[in-house]
C-alpha positions as CSV (number, residue, x, y, z in Angstrom):
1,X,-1.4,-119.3,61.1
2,X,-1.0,-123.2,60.4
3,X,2.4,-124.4,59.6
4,X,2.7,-127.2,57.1
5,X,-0.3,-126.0,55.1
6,X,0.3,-123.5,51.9
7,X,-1.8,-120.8,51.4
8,X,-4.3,-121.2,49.1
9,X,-3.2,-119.3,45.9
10,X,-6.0,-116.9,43.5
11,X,-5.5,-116.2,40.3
12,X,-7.1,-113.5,38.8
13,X,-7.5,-113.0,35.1
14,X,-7.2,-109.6,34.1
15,X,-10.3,-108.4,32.5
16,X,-10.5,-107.8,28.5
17,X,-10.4,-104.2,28.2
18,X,-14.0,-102.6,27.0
19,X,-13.0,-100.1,23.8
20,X,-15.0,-97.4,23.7
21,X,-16.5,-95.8,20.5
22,X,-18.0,-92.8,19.6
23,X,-20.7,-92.9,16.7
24,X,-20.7,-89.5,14.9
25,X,-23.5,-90.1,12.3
26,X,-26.2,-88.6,10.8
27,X,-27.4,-89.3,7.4
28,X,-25.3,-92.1,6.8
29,X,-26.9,-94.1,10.1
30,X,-29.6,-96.0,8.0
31,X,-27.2,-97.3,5.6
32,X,-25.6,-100.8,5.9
33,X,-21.6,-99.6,6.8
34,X,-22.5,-98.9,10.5
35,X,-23.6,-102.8,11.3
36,X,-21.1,-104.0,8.8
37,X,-18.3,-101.4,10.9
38,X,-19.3,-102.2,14.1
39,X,-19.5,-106.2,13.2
40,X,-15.3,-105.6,12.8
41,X,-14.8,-104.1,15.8
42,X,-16.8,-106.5,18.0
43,X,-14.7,-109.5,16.4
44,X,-11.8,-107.2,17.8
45,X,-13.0,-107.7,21.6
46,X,-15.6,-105.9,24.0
47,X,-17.0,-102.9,22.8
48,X,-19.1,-100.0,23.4
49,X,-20.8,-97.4,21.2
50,X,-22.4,-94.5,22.2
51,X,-23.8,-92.7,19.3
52,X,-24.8,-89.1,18.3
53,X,-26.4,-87.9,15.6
54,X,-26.4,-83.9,15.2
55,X,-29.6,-82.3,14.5
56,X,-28.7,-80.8,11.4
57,X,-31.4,-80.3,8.8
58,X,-31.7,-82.1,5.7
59,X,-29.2,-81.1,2.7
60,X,-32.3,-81.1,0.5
61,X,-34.2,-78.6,2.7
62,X,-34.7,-75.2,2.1
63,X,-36.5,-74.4,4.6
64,X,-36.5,-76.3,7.9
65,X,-37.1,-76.2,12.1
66,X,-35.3,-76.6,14.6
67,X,-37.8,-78.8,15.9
68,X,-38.1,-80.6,12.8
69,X,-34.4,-81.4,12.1
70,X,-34.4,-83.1,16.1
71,X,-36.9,-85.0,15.2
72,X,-35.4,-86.3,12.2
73,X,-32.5,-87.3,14.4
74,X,-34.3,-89.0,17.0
75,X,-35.6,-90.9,14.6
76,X,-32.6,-92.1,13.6
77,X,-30.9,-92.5,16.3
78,X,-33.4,-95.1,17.4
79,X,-33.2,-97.1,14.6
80,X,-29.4,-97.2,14.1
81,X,-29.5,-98.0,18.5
82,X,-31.7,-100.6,17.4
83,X,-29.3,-102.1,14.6
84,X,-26.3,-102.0,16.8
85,X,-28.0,-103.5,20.1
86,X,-29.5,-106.6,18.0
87,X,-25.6,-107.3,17.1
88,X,-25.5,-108.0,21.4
89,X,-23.1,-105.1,22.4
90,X,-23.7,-102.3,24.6
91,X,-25.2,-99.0,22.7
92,X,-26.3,-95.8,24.5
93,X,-26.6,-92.8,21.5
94,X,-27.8,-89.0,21.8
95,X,-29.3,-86.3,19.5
96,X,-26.5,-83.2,19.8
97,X,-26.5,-79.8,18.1
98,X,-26.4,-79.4,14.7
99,X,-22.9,-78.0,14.4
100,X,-20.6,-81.3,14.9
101,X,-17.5,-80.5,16.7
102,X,-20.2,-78.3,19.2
103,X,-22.0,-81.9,19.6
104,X,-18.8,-83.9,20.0
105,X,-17.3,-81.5,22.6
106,X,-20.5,-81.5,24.3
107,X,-20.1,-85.5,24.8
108,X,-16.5,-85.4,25.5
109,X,-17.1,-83.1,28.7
110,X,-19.6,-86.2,30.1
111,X,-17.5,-89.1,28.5
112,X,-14.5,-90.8,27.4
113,X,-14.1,-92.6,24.1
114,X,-10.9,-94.7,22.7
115,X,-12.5,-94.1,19.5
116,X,-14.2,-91.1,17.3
117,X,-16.0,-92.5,14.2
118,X,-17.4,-89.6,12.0
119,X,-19.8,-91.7,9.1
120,X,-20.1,-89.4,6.4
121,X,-21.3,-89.3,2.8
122,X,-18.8,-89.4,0.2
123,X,-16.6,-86.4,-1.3
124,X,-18.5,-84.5,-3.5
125,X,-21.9,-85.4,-1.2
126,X,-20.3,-84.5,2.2
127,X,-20.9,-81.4,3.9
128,X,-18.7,-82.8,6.8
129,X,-15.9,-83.5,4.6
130,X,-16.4,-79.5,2.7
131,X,-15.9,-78.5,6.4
132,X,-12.8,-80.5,7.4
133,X,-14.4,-82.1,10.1
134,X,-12.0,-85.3,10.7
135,X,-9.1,-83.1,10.4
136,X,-10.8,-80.3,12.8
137,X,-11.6,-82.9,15.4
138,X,-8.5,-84.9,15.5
139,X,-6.8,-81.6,15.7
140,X,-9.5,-80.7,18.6
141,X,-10.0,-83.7,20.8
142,X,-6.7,-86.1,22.2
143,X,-9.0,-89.0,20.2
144,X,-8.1,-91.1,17.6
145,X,-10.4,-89.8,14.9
146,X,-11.5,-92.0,11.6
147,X,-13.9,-91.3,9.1
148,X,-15.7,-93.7,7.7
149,X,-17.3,-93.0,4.1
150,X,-20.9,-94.3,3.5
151,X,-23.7,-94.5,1.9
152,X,-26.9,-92.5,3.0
153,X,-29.8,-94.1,4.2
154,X,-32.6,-95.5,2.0
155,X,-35.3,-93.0,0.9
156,X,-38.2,-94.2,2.3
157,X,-41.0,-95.7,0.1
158,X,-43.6,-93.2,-1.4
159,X,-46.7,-94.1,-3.1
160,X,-47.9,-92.1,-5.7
161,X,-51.7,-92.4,-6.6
């Protein structure tokens, strides 16, 4: 060691914590409350969203597939993945099982999450919200939990001859 010279001091910033948010969604994901949602918390700091869309069936059908309602989610899940990752964050998404809390559990084993978000339809409309979901998986999970009501995605254009 040299005497008469100081040590060279490093400062080190801490790092801006990353919050991490869980995108329960099904329906609701084509509508415009997930970008406009997710715009807020990104002005909050670093974020992260994973999000999984249950493969439940369709409210308005009687008769459906398994296959058929996974599908359905896929597709959506790809689109809303697409949505958030043009905004510039960090999106990773899923398709779980139909029954919610099953599909959130599921994650939870894999992940952790600062954040649960459950997009649903409004009351009257919501099957979550018949069920009690944000109240069943805030009394389930040691997550903050916060439902978000929205609309549900666009029917898509049909032609009729």
């Amino acid at each position: 060691m040299e005497l008469g010279h100081a040590a060279a001091e490093t400062i080190v910033e801490p790092a801006e914590a990353v919050l991490r948010y869980l995108v329960v969604a099904n329906q609701t994901l084509g509508g415009p409350q997930l970008t406009v949602w997710a715009g807020e918390r990104i002005r909050w700091g670093p974020s992260r969203f994973h999000v999984l869309v249950p493969a439940a069936p369709r409210s308005e059908d009687l008769v459906w597939t398994e296959g058929a309602a996974h599908r359905l989610a896929r597709r959506r899940l790809a689109r809303a993945m697409r949505r958030l990752g043009d905004l510039g964050v960090e999106v990773s998404g899923e398709v779980g099982d139909a029954d919610p809390i099953l599909a959130i559990a599921d994650v939870l084993m894999r992940q952790s999450f600062d954040e649960i978000v459950l997009f649903t339809l409004r009351p009257g409309f919501s099957r979550w919200l018949r069920m009690e979901l944000p109240r069943r998986a805030a009394r389930r999970f040691p997550v903050v939990v916060t439902p978000v009501i929205a609309a549900p995605e666009p029917a898509p254009f049909t032609r009729f001859p």
